[in-house]
N, C-alpha and C positions, 0 to 999 in steps of 0.2 A: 090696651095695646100701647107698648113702649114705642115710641120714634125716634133713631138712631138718625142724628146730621150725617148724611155719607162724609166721605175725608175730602170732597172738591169744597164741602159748603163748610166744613171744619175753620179747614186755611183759609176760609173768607172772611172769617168774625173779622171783626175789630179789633186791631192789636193795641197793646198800650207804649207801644215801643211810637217816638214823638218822630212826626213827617220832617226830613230835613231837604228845604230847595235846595237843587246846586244850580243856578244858571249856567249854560254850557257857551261856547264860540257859533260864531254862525259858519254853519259846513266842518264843522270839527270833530275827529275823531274822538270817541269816548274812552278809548283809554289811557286818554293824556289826563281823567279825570280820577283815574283808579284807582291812585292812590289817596286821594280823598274820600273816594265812597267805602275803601276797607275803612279810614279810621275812624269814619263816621257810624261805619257796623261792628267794629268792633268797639267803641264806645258809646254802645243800645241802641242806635238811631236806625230811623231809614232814608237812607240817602235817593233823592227825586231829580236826576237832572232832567234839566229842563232849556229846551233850544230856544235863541232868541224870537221865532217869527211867533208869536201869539199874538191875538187879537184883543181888543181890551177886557171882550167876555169872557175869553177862555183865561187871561191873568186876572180879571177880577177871580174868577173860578179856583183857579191854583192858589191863589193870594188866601181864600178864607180855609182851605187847607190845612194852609202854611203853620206847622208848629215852630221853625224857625231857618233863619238864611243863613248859608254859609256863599261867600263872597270866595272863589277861588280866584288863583294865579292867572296868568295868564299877559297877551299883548298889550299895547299902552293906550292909557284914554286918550279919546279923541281931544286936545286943548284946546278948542274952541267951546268946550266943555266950562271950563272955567278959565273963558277971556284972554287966550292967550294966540298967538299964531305959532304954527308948527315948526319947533326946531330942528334943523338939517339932521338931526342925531335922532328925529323921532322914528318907532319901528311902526309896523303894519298898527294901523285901528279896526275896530270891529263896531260899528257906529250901531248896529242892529244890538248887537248885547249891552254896549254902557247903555244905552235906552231902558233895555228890558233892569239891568240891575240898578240903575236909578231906582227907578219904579219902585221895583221891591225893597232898594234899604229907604225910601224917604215910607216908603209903606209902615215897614217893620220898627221903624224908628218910631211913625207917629201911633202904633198899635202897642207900642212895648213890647214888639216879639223878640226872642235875641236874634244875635245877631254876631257872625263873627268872621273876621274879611282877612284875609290871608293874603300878601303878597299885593298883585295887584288887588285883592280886596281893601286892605285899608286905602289904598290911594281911591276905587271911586268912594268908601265909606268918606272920606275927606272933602272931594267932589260935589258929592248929594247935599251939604250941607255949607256950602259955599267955601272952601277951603280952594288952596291950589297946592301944584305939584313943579318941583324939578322935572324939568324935564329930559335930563338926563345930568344926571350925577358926576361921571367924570368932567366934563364943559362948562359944568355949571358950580361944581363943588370942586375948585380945583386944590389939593392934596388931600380930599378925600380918602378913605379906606377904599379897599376893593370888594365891592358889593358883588360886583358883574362873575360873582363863582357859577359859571353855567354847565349844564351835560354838553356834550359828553367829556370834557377839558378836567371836570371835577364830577364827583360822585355828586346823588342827589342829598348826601348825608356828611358832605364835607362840610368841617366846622370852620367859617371863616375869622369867626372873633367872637367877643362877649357882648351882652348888655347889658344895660343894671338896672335896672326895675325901681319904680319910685316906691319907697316904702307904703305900707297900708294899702298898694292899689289893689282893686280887685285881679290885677293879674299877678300881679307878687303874692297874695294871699292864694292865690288857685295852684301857683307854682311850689311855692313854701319855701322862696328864695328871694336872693334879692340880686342877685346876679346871675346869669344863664348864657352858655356857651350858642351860638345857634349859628345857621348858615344862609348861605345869603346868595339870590338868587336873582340880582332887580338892578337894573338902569335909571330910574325914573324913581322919586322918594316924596316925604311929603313937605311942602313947605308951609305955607302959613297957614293954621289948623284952621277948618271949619267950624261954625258955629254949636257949640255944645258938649265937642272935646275935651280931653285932656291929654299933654303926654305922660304915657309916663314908662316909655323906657328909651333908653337912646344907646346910640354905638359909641365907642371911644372918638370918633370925629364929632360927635354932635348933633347926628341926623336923627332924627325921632323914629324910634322902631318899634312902640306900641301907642297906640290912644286906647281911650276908654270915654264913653258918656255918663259922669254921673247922676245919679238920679235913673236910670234904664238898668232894668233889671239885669239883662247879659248883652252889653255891647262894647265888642271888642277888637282893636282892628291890628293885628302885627305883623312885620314887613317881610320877617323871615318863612319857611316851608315848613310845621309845625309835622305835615303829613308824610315828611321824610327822616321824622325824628323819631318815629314809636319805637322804636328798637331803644333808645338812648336813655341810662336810668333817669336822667338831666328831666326829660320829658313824659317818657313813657308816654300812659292817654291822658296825661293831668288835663291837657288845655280840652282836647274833645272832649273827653270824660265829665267834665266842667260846663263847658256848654249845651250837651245834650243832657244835660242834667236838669240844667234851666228850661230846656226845652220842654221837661215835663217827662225825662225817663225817671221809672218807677223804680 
């Protein structure tokens, strides 16, 4: 006698399509996140967010899961984070999630899972590994460019300026450029890199708009909305596409 899996214990197998964390805000609506879990589904993955309140066993638990972390946008790190006191210009913190996304990139970093941090993700990817941040860009960088292109003021797909990518890095190779129009979305930037970085893209003012770890299979951190560009030939899913690839999509 044959035995047919009914279609609930079908869709349970095991897929080959690689787990991707998203840390979420704490009390935050999900679909300030939704544009990152389309381009995480549409470039193979499975996108997992995941709320700050966990306990150490349920992140250990999610942690061996983990095929890799994406580091989304989002409010500004707590600077008592890396030694600083809070500039009058800082916006809201979320003290329960730099917690939780510490964790996971000093995790991810010391496992070689990838890794790739968006917006506010490169600044805690900078954070985690003792680096610091501006704490806000206009105050602090003054004749700066205009970073601070926010909704509703600007589309989420306005292009504020270029950067230029350092030759050979892995993100110039993933792009297959060496310059890239992108937009810009952020108050707060990275200033003196953490232990194990690289830059290697910057704005025409100067400011570092991507790192990378060499030696780390997919770690990769850029300042701009990558998840508001799929529409754009510039981008399409090069950069998703790229790291869930690393991830272990087939």
């Amino acid at each position: 006698m044959h035995h047919h899996l009914p279609p609930w214990r079908k869709s349970a197998m095991p897929s080959p399509r690689p787990s991707i964390i998203i840390p979420t805000g704490s009390g935050q609506s999900t679909w300030y996140y939704q544009p990152y879990v389309d381009a995480v589904q549409k470039a193979g993955g499975i996108p997992r967010l995941t709320s700050p309140d966990l306990d150490e066993e349920a992140l250990e638990a999610l942690a061996s899961r983990m095929d890799g972390l994406l580091l989304a946008g989002g409010g500004d790190v707590d600077p008592c984070l890396y030694g600083q006191a809070p500039h009058p210009a800082l916006g809201r913190v979320d003290r329960a999630r730099d917690d939780l996304e510490l964790a996971l990139a000093c995790l991810a970093l010391r496992r070689g899972l990838p890794i790739l941090g968006i917006c506010r993700g490169i600044q805690v990817l900078n954070v985690a590994t003792g680096g610091t941040l501006y704490q806000d860009l206009p105050s602090e960088r003054p004749g700066s460019l205009q970073h601070g292109c926010f909704q509703p003021q600007f589309p989420a797909d306005h292009i504020a300026h270029e950067v230029t990518l350092e030759p050979g890095s892995l993100l110039a190779r993933t792009m297959g450029r060496e310059a890239l129009p992108v937009n810009s979305r952020h108050h707060q930037g990275v200033d003196r890199l953490g232990e194990g970085w690289r830059a290697v893209a910057h704005a025409p003012d100067g400011l570092v708009e991507a790192m990378e770890a060499p030696g780390h299979p997919f770690a990769l951190g850029v300042q701009w909305h990558p998840e508001s560009l799929i529409g754009l030939p510039e981008h399409g899913l090069r950069l998703f596409a790229a790291f869930v690839r690393a991830c272990g999509a087939p």
